[in-house]
C-alpha positions as CSV (number, residue, x, y, z in Angstrom):
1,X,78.0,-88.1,-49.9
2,X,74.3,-87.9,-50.9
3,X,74.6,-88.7,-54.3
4,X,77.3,-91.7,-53.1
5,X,74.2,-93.2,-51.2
6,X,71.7,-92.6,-53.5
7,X,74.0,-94.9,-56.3
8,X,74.5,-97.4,-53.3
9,X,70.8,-97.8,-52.7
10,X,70.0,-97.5,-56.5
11,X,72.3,-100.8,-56.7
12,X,70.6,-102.6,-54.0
13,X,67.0,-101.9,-55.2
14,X,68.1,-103.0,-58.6
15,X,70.3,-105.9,-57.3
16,X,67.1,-107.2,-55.4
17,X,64.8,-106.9,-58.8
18,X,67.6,-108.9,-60.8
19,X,67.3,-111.6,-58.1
20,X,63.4,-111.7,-57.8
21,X,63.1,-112.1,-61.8
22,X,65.9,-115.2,-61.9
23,X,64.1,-117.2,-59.3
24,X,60.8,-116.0,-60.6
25,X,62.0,-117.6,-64.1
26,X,63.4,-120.5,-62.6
27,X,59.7,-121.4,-60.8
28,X,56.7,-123.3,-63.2
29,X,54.6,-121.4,-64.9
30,X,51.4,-120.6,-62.7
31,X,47.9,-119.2,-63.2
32,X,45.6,-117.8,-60.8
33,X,44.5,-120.8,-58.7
34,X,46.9,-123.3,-61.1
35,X,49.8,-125.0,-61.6
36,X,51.6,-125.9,-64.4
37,X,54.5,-128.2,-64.5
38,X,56.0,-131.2,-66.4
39,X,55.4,-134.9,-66.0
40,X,58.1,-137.9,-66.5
41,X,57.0,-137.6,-70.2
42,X,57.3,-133.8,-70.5
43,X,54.0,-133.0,-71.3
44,X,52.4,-129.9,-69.5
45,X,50.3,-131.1,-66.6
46,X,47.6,-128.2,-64.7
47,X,46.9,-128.5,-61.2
48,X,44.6,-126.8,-59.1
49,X,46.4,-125.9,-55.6
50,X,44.1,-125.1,-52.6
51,X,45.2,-123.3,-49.5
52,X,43.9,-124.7,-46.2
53,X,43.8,-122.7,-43.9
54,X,41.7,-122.7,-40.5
55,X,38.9,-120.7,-42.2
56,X,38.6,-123.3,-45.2
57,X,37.6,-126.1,-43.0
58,X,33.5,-126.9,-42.9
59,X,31.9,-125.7,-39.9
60,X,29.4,-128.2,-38.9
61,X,28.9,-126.3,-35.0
62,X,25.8,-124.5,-35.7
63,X,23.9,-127.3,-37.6
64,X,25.0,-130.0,-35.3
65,X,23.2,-128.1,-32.1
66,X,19.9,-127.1,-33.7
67,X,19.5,-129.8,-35.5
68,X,20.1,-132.6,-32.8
69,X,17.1,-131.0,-30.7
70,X,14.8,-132.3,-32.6
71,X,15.7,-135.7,-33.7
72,X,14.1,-138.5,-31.1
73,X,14.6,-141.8,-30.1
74,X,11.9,-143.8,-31.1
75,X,11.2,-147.1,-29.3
76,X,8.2,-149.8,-30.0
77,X,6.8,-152.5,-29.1
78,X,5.7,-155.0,-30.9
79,X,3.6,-158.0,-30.3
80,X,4.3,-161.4,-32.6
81,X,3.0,-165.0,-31.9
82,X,5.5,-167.6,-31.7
83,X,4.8,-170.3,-33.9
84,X,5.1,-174.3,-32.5
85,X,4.7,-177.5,-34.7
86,X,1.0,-178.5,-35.0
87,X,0.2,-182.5,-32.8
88,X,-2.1,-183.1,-34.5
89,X,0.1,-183.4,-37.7
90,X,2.7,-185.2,-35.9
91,X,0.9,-187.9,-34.5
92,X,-1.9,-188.3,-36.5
93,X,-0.2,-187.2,-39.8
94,X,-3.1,-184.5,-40.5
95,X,-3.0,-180.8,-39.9
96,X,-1.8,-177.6,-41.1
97,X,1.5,-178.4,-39.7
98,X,1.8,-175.3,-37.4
99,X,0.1,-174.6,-34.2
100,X,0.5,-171.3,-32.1
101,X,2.1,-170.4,-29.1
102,X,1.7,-167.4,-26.3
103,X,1.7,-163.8,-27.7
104,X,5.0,-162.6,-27.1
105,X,6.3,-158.6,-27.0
106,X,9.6,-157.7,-29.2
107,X,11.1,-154.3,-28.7
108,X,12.9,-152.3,-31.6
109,X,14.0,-149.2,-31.9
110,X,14.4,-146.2,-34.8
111,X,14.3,-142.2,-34.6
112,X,12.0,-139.3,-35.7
113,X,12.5,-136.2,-36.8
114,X,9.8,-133.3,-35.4
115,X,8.6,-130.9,-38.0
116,X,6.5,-129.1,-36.1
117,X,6.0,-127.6,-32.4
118,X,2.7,-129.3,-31.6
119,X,4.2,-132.9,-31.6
120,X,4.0,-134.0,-35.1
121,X,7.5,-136.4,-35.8
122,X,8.5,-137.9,-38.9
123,X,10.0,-141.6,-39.1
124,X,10.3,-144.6,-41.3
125,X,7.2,-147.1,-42.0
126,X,9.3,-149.8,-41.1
127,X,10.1,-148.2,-37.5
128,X,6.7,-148.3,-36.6
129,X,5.1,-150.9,-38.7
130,X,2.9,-153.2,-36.4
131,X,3.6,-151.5,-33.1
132,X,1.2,-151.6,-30.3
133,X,3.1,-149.1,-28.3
134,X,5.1,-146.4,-29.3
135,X,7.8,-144.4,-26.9
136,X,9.4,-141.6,-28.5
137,X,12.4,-139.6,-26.1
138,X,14.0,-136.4,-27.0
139,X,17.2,-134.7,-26.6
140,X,16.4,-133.1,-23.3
141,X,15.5,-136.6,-22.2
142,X,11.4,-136.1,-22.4
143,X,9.4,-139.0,-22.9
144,X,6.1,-139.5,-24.1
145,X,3.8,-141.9,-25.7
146,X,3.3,-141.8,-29.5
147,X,0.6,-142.4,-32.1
148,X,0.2,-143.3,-35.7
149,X,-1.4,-140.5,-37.7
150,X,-0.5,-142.3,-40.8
151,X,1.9,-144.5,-42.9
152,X,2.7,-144.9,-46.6
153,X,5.0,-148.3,-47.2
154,X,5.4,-146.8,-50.8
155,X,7.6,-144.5,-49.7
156,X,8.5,-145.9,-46.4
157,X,7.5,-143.0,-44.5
158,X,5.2,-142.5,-41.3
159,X,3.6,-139.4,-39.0
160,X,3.2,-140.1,-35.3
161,X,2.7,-137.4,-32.6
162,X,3.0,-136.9,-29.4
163,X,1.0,-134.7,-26.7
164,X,3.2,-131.7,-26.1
165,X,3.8,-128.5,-27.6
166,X,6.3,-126.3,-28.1
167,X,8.6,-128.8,-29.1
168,X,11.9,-127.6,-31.1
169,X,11.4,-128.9,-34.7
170,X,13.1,-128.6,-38.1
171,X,12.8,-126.1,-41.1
172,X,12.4,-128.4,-44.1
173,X,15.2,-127.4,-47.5
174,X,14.8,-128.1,-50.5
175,X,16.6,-131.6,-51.7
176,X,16.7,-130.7,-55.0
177,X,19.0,-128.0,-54.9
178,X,21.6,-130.7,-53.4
179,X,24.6,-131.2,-55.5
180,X,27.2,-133.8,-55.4
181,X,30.0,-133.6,-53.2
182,X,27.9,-131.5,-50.6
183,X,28.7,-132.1,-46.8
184,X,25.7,-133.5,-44.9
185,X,25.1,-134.8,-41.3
186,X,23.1,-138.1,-40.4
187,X,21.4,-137.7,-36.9
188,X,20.0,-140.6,-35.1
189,X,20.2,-143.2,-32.6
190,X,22.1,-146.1,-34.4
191,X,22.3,-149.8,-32.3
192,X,20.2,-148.2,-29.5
193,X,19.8,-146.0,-26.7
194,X,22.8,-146.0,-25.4
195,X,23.9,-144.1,-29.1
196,X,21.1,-141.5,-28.7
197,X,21.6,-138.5,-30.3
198,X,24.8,-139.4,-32.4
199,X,26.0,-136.9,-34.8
200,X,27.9,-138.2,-38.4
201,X,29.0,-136.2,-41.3
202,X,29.8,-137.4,-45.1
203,X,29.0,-135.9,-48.5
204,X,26.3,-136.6,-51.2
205,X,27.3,-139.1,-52.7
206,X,24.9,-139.4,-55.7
207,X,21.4,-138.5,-55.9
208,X,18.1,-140.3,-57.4
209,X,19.6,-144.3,-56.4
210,X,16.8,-146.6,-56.2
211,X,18.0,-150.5,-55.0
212,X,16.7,-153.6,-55.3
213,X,13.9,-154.8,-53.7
214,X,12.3,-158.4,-54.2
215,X,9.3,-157.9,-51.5
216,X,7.0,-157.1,-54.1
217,X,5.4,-154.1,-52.8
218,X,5.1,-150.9,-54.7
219,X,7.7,-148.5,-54.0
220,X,9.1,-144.7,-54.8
221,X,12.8,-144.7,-54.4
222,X,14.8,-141.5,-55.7
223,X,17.4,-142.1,-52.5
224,X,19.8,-139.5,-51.6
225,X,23.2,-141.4,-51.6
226,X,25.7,-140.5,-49.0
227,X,29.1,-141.9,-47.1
228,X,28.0,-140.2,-43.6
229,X,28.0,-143.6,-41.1
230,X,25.0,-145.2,-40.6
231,X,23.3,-147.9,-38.8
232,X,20.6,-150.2,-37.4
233,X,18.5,-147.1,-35.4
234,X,19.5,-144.3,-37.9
235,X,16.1,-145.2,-39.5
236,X,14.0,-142.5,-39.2
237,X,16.5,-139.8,-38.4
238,X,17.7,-136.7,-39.9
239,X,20.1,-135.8,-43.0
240,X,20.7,-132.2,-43.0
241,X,22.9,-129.7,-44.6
242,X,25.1,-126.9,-43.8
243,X,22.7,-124.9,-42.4
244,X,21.1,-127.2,-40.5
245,X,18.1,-127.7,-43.1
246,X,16.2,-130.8,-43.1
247,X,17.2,-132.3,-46.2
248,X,16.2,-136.2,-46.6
249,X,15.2,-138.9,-43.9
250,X,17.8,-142.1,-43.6
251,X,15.9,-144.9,-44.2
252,X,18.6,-147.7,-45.2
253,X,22.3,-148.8,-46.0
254,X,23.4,-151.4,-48.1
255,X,25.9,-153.5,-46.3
256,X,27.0,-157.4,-46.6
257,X,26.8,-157.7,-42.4
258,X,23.8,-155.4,-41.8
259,X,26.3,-152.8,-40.5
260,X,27.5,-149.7,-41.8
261,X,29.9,-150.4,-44.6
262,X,30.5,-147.2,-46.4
263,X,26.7,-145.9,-48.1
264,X,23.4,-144.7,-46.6
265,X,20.3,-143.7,-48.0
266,X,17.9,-141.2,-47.6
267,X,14.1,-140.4,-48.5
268,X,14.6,-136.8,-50.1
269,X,12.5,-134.0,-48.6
270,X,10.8,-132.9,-51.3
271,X,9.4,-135.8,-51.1
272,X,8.6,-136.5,-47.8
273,X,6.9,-132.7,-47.5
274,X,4.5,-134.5,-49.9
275,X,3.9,-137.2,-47.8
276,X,3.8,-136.2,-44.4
277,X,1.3,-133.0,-44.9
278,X,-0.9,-135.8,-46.9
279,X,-0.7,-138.1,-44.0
280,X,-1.3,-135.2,-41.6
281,X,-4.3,-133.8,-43.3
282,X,-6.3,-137.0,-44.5
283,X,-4.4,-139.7,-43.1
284,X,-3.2,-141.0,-46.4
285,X,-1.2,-139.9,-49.1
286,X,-3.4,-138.9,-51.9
287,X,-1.2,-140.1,-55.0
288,X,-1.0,-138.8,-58.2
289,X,-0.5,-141.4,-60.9
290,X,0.6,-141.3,-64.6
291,X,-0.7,-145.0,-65.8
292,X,2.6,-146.2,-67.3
293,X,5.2,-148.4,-67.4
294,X,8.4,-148.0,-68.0
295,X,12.5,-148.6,-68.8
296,X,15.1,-146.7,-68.8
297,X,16.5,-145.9,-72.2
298,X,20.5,-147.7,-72.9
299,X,22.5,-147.3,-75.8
300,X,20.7,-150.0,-78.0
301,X,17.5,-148.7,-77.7
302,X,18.6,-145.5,-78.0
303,X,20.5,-146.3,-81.3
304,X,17.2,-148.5,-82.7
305,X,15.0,-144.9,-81.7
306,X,17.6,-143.0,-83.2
307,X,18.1,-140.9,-80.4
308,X,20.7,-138.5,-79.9
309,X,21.6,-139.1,-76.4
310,X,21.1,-141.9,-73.9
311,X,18.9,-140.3,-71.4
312,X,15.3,-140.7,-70.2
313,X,12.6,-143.1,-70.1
314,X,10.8,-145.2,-72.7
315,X,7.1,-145.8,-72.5
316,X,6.5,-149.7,-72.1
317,X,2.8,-150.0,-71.6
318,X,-0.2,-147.5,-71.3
319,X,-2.5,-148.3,-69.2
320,X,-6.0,-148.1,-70.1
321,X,-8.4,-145.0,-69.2
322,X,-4.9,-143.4,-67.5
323,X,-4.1,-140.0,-67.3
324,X,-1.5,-140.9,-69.5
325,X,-3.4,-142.2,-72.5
326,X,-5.8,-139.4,-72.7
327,X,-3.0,-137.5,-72.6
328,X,-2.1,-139.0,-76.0
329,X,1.2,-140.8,-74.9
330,X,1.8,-144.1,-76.5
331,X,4.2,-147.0,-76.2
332,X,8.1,-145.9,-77.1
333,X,7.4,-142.7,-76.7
334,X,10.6,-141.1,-74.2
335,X,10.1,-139.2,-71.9
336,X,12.6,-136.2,-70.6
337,X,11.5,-133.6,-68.6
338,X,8.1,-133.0,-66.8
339,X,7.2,-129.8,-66.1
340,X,10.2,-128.5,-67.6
341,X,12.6,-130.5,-65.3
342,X,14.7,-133.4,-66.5
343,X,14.3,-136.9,-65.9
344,X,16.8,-139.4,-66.4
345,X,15.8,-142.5,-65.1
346,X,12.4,-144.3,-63.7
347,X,13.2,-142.9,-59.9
348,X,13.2,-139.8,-61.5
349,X,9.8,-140.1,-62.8
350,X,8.7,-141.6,-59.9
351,X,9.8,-138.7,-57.6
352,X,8.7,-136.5,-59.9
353,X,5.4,-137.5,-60.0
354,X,5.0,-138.3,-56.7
355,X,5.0,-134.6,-55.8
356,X,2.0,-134.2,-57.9
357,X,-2.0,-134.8,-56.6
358,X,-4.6,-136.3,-58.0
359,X,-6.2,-133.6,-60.2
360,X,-3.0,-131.1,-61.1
361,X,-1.8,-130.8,-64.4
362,X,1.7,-131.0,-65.5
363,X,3.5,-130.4,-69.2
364,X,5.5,-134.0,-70.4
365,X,7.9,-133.5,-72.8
366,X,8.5,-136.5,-74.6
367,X,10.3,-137.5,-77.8
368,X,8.4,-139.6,-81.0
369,X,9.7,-140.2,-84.1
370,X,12.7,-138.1,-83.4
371,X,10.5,-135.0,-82.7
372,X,9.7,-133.6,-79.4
373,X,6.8,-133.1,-78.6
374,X,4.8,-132.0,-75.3
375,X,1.9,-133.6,-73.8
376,X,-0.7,-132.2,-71.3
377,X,-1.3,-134.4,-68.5
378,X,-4.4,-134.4,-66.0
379,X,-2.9,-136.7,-62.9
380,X,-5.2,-139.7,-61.5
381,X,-5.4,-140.9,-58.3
382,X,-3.7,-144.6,-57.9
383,X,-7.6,-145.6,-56.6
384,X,-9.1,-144.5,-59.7
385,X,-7.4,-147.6,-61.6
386,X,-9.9,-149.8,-63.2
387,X,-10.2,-152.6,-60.3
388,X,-9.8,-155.8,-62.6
389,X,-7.3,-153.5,-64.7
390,X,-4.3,-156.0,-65.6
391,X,-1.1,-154.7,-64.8
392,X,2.7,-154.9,-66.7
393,X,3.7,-158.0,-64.5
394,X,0.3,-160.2,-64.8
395,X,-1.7,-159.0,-61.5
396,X,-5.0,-157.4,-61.6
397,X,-5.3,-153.8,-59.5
398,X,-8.0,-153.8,-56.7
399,X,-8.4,-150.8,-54.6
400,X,-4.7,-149.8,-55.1
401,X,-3.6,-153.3,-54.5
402,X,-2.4,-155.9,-56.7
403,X,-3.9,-159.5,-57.0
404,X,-2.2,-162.6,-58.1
405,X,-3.4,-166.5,-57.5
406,X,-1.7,-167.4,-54.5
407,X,1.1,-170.6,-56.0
408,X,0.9,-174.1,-54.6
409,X,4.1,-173.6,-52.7
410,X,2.2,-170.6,-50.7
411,X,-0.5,-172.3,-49.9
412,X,1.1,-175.0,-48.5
413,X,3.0,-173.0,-46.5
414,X,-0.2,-171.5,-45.4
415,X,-2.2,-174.6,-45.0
416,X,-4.3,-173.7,-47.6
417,X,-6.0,-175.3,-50.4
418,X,-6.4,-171.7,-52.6
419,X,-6.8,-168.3,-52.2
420,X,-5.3,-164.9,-53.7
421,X,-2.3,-163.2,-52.6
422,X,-1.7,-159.5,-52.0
423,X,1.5,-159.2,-54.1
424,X,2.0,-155.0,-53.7
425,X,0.1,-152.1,-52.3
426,X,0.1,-148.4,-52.9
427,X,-2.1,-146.3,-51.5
428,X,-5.9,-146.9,-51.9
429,X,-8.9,-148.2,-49.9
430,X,-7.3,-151.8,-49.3
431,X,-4.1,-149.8,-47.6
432,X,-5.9,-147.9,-45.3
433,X,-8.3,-150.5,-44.3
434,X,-5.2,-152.6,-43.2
435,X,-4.0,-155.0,-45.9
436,X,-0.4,-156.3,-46.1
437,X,1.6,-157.4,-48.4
438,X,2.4,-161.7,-48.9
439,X,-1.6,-161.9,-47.5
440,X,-4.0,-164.3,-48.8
441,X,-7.6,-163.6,-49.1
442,X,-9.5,-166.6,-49.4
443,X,-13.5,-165.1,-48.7
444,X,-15.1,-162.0,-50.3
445,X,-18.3,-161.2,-48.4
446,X,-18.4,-164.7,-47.3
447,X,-18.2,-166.4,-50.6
448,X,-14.8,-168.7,-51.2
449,X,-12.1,-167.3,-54.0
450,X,-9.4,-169.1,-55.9
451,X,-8.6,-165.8,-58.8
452,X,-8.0,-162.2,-58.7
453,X,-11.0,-162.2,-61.2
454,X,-13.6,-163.4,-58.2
455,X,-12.2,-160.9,-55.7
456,X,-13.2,-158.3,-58.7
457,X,-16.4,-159.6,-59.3
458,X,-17.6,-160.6,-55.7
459,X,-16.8,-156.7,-54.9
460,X,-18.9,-155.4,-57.7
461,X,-21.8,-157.5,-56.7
462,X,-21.5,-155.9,-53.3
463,X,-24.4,-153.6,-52.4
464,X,-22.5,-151.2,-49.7
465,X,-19.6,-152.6,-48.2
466,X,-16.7,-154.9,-49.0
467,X,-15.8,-157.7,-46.6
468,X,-12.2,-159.9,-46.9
469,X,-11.1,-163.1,-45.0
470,X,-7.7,-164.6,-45.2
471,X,-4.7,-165.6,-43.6
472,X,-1.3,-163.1,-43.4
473,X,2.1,-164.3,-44.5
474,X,2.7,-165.6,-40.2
475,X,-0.1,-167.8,-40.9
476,X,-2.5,-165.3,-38.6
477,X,-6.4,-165.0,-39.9
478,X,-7.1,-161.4,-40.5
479,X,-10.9,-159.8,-41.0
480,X,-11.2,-156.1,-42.6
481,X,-13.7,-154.3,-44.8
482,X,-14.4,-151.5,-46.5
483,X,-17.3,-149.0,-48.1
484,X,-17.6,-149.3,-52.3
């Protein structure tokens, strides 16, 4: 009997092998993680198969409640002037053509981001660009009343603070280590308070995006690209990763009707570290500068260089008495890596260097002549331009500012007969002391000007300070000076 059930059993065990190998044969060949089968054509096709199972899922939980703590509503109030047709132009046919009304208050709103316990809150430039009263509300429904420490339009990011400490705040990561395809969270208060506190998720969807931008001001754009939804209020709020880092600040979307239609964009940390501590120390960002201009390289230049790839920047111009020039970079040269870190494209350079102070030294690696070669740079600050230096596009620097003859169809528009207009503006004496951009200055220390060249020259002849008259783009007179 035993050795009738061991043959039994023997048969079963080998009747269950036979069976396992015929259906194993009869499935498609697999690898770990892969898939290989046949497509209409019969070629051999690999798949990847993924298993989701609960555990596979991103959990956003922990991110979601730190990080919301400290992202605020920002509210401000602005005060404009209405603008009313001038009489004495209608019935006596002279005049400016525009006469002004009652000062009026507009209201608009944005969100901040607090980066540290004693009140300090990072936004956007735009948020709180010409407010006269700032209102900033947490999550715990707090209120208080804000102040500017500081702006920078270049990178369109500002420092308030409130009066309070012990304020939950966010730990700052590091935006380069970002890769594509990571999942992020957008915090903010989009369309208003009634959305305070509203919590997105998307991935990254490229990194280093600058867009376009017509306004003429000077700008550092190395966006952080993402689909996570947002909106009108976003601006200002937080982008922040897995573990509930602080990884960029939204700033803007790109969108046919104004509203969320599928990409948002975000000032990179790294970046705004730079910025804020600058504007929290000294009130302004102290700017490194390379004294270049510069394109991207494309396949035909690349192919009339010789190059052996299509990557990088070429050299345009070289300014004169830059860091760059004493440096012993010259026009065509192309630059790829500074520092030892590779740069692709002009926002690459720009963010690159923007993390730099006036004073520090960096290593560019650049290619000339098919060689590369390295370069030791000494960074300048953007106020230690030549004022009366020309630049790549025709206007003459001045204080961190460029000048350009204001056109007839300005000056109409303005109701004047000449004057020079403020076409961009970095960071330099003429930002902090107020200037904005689409401004006319028509008197330098009382004396009339028509050129950028006179606004040069009347400041040079200046003993002590520097005194500028003119009219802003809303047609409002504005009066500011500064020390030489």
């Amino acid at each position: 009997m035993k050795r009738g059930f061991l043959t039994v059993l023997l048969s079963v065990l080998a009747g269950g092998l036979t069976a396992y190998a015929v259906v194993k044969a009869s499935e498609p060949e697999t690898t770990a993680g892969t898939t290989i089968v046949k497509d209409a054509s019969g070629q051999e096709v690999e798949y990847r198969t993924v298993n989701l199972a609960e555990t596979d899922y991103p959990d956003f939980t922990y991110a979601a409640e730190t990080a919301v703590e400290a992202v605020v509503y920002v509210e401000v109030t602005v005060q404009s002037q209405s603008r009313s047709v001038d009489p004495f132009e209608f019935f006596f046919g002279f005049g400016n053509g525009y006469g002004f009304g009652q000062p009026r208050e507009q209201r608009g709103s944005g969100s901040g981001v607090i980066i540290r316990p004693d009140g300090y809150i990072v936004t956007n430039n735009h948020v709180v660009s010409g407010a006269t009263k700032i209102q900033v509300t947490l999550n715990n429904n707090d209120q208080y009343e804000a102040t500017v420490v500081g702006t920078d339009p270049a990178t369109d990011v500002a420092i308030i603070k409130v009066d309070a400490t012990g304020l939950p705040c966010l730990p700052m990561g590091d935006s380069d280590q970002l890769r594509l395809g990571e999942w992020v969270l957008a915090i903010g208060s989009p369309l208003g308070a009634q959305l305070r506190s509203t919590i997105t998720a998307g991935i990254v969807s490229a990194k280093g995006r600058s867009m376009p931008d017509n306004s003429g001001e000077f700008k550092i754009e190395s966006f952080i690209q993402t689909d996570a939804a947002v909106n009108p209020g976003n601006s200002g709020g937080a982008l922040v990763n897995k573990k509930g880092e602080l990884v960029g600040i939204n700033t803007a979307i790109v969108s046919q009707t104004g509203a969320y239609s599928g990409y948002s964009f975000a000032v990179p940390v790294n970046i705004v570290k730079r910025v804020a501590q600058d504007l929290m120390d000294f009130g302004s960002v102290k700017r490194a500068v390379l004294g270049i201009s510069m394109g991207n390289v494309d396949k035909k230049f690349a192919d009339e260089m010789k190059l052996s790839s299509v990557s990088g920047v070429y050299i345009n111009e070289v300014l004169k008495g830059s860091a760059a020039e004493k440096a012993g970079l010259q026009k065509n040269d192309v630059i790829i890596a500074i520092d030892g870190q590779k740069v692709t494209d002009g926002s690459s350079v720009q963010a690159k260097v923007s993390g730099y102070r006036p004073g520090d030294k960096a290593t560019i690696t650049y290619i000339r002549d098919g060689k590369t070669q390295e370069a030791k740079v000494v960074f300048q600050a953007s106020d230690s331009q030549v004022n009366g230096e020309a630049t790549a596009d025709g206007g003459t620097v001045f204080y961190g500012a460029t000048l350009k003859a204001a056109d007839a169809e300005t000056l109409k528009a303005l109701g004047l007969k000449s004057g020079v207009e403020i076409v961009s503006l970095g960071s330099g004496k003429m930002a902090e002391a107020g200037a904005k951009v689409g401004s006319v200055i028509t008197f330098v220390n009382d004396t009339p000007v028509a050129k950028p060249e006179e606004v040069v020259a009347k400041a040079k002849k200046a003993s002590r300070a520097i005194y500028l008259e003119g009219v802003d783009k809303n047609g409002r007179s504005f009066y500011f000076g500064f020390g030489k």
